[in-house]
Each structure stands twice: as C-alpha cells, then as structure tokens.
C-alpha positions as CSV (number, residue, x, y, z in Angstrom):
1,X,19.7,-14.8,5.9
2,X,16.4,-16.2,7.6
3,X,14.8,-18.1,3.8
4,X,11.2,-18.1,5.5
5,X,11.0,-14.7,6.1
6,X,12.1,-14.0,2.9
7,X,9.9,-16.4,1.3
8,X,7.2,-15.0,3.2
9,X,7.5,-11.2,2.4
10,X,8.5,-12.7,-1.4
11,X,4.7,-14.1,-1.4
12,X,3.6,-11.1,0.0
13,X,4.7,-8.7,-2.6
14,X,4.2,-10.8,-5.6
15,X,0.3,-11.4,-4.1
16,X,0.3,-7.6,-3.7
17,X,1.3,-7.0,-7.6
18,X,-1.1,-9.5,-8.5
19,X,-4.6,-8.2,-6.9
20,X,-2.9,-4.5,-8.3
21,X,-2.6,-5.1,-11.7
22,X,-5.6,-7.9,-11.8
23,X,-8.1,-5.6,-13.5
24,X,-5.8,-4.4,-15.9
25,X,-4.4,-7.8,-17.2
26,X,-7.9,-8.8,-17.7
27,X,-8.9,-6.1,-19.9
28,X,-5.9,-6.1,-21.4
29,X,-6.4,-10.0,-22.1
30,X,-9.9,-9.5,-23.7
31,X,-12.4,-6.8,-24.5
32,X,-13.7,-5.9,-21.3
33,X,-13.9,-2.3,-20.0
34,X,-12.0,-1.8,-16.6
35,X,-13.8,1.2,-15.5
36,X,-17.7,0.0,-16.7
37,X,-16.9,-3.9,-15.8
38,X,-15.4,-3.1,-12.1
39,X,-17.6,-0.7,-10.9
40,X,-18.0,-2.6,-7.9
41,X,-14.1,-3.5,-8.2
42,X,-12.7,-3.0,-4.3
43,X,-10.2,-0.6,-5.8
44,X,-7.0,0.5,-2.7
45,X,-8.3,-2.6,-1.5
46,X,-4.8,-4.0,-1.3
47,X,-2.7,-5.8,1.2
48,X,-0.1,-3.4,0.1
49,X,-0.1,-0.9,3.2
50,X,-0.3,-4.1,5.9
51,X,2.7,-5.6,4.2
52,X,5.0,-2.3,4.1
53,X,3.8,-1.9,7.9
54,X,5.0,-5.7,8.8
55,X,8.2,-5.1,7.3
56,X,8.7,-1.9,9.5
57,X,7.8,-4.2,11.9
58,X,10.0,-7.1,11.2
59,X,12.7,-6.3,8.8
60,X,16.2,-5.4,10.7
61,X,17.3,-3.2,8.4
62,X,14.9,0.2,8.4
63,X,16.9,1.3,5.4
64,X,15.4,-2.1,3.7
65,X,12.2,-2.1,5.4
66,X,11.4,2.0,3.7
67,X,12.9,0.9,0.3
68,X,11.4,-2.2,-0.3
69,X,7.6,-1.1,-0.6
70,X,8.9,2.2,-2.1
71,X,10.7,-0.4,-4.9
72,X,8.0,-2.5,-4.7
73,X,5.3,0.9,-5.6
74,X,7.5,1.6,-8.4
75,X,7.7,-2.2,-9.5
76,X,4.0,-2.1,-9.6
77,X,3.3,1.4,-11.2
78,X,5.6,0.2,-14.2
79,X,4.2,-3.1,-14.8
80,X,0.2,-1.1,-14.8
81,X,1.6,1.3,-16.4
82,X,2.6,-1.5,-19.4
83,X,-0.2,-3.5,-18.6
84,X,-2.8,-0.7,-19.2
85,X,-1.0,0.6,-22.1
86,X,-0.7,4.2,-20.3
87,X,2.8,4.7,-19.6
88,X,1.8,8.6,-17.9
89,X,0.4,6.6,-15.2
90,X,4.0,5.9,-13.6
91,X,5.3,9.1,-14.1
92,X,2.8,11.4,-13.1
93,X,3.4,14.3,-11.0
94,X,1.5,13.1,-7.6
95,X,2.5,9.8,-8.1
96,X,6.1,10.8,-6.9
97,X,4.8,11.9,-3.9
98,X,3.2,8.8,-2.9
99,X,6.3,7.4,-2.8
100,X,7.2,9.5,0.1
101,X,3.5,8.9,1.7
102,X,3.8,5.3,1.4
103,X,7.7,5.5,3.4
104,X,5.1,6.5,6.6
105,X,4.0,2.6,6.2
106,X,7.0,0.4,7.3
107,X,8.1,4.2,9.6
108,X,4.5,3.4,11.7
109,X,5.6,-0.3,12.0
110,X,9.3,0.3,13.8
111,X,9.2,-1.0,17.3
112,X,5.9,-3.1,17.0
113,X,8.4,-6.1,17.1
114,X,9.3,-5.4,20.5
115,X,5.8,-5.7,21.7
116,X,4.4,-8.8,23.6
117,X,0.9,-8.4,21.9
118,X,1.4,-5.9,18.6
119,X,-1.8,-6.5,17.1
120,X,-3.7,-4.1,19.2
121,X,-0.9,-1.1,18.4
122,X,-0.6,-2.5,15.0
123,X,-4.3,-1.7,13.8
124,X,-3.9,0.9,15.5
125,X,-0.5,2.0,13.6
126,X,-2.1,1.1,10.7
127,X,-5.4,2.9,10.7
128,X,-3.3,6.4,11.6
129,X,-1.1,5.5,8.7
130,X,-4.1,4.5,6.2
131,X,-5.9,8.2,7.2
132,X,-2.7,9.9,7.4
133,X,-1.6,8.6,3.3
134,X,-5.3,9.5,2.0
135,X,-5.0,12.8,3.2
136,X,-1.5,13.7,2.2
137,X,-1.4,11.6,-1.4
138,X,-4.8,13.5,-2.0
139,X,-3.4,16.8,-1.4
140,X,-0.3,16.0,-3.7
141,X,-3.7,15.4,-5.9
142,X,-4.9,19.0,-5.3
143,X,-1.6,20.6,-5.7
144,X,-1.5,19.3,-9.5
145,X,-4.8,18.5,-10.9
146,X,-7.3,20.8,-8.9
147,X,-7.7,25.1,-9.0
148,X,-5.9,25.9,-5.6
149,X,-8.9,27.6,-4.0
150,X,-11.1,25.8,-1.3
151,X,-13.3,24.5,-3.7
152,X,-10.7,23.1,-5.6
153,X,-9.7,21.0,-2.2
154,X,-13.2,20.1,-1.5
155,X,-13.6,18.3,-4.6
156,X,-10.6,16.5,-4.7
157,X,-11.5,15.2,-1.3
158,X,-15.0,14.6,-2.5
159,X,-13.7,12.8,-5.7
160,X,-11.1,10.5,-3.5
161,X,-13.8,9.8,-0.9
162,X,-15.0,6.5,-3.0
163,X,-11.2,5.0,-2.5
164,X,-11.1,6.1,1.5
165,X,-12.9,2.7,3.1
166,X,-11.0,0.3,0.7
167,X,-7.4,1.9,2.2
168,X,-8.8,2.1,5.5
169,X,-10.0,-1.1,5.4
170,X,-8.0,-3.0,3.6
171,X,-4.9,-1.9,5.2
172,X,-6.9,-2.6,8.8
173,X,-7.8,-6.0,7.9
174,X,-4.3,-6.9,6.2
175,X,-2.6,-5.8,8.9
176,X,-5.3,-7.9,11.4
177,X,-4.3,-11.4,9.2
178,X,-0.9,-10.4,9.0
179,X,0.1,-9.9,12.7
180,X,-2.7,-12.2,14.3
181,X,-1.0,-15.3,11.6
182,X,3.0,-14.1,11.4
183,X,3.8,-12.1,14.6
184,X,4.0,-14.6,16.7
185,X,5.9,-17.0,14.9
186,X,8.1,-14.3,14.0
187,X,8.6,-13.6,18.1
188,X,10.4,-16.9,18.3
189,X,13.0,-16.3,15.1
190,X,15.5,-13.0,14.4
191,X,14.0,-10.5,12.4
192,X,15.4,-10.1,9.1
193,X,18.8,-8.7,7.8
C-alpha cells in the first residue's frame, strides 16, 4: 500500500464531504435559512467530480477507482440527508441514478496516467464528463418530477441551468489544481492498489 496516496485521496474526500454538507451544518447549527442565506452559495461547486476523475486516473484498481466516489456519493447523501433533517433526500428516485452518472467520472480518467502531460486531456476529460453528468442526472430529473412532454424537458433544463457553470466549472478547475499539483509527483511513484 502507497500511505501518501492514500492519505492524499483520504483528504480529498473528507474536504469534498465538508464543502457538501457546509451549508447544511450551519443552518442546522443556528437559525439561518439555507436557501434565503446562500443565495449566492456556489452550489455543484465541488471538487467532487475532479477527485473521482484523478482516481480513474491514478487508482490501480478500476473496480476501486468507480466504487469509491459512488461510496463516497452515498457517504455524503446520508450524512445531508441527517444533517438537513430530510432523510427523502438520499433516497430519492433520480438520486439512484446519479450514482451511475457519476461512475462516468473516474471511467473518463482511465489511461490519463499513461500520459507525459495529462493536464491538457484531463480538462478536457473533465469538461466532457461535467456536460455529459448534467445532461443525463437532469434527464433522470425529467423522467420523475417533470410531465413527459417537451415542455416538461425544457423546464427541467431551464430549472438546472443555475447549477450548470458551478459543475462545469468546478469540476474544470479541480481537475486544473489536481493534476497540475499531484500528477506529476504521482509519475514518479506506482499508482495505487
């Protein structure tokens, strides 16, 4: 076992959980409003999607690398779930389905070890992966909460539009620090078991 990778995606996942469930433990801490106080919130902002791509990227195992953000999801949809005192929110219909969506992650990020320079195919992995989980987690969306006519899809879209730059983004930029700051240092060691 290679401790400083471990350590490393250990970090990773518990500074994921934190920046998920942040808005939640504070309202749940006091008497402040999530949805009035954090309007301006960054919500999706997340490094969630960079971290499940790195571990495609750099876990050994691709069994480990899919499962582990798929635990991870489920890790973090129970302790919200808890947090915000609305246990539906784990269980719900389309959430199931993001579990398969968010597989695509750490799927996008197989063979980027094997490059001399992934960054450049790793934004690029990333981005695809970003667009390609807001459209399909948004049509799991449609399918259970929204008439099934073309309006119906238009408005879901038009509703989830608000969340699109934060994934985008924030998977983008995660992905950007992530491979730019770890890559190359994990060139030079075996990737992880």
């Amino acid at each position: 076992m290679h401790a400083p990778k471990w350590k490393l995606f250990t970090a990773l996942w518990i500074a994921t959980l934190a920046l998920w469930i942040l808005p939640y433990a504070i309202e749940r801490l006091g008497s402040l409003d999530v949805k009035s106080a954090f309007t301006g919130y960054p919500w999706n902002f997340s490094p969630f999607y960079a971290v499940s791509l790195f571990g495609g990227a750099y876990l050994a195992n691709r069994f480990t690398a899919i499962v582990l953000p798929v635990a991870a999801y489920a890790v973090m949809n129970l302790a919200l779930a808890w947090i915000s005192g609305k246990p539906s929110w784990a269980t719900e219909p389309e959430v199931w389905f993001n579990y398969a969506c968010l597989a695509m992650f750490p799927v996008f990020g197989l063979g980027l070890q094997k490059s001399d320079a992934p960054l450049g195919p790793a934004l690029g992995r990333s981005f695809a992966a970003s667009i390609a989980f807001f459209l399909l987690s948004n049509l799991a969306v449609y399918f259970v909460a929204y008439p099934r006519t073309l309006l119906g899809l238009v408005d879901c879209y038009r509703m989830a539009l608000p969340f699109f730059p934060a994934t985008v983004g924030s998977a983008v930029f995660f992905t950007a620090v992530l491979f730019s700051t770890f890559a190359p240092k994990m060139a030079t060691q075996p990737v992880l078991k």
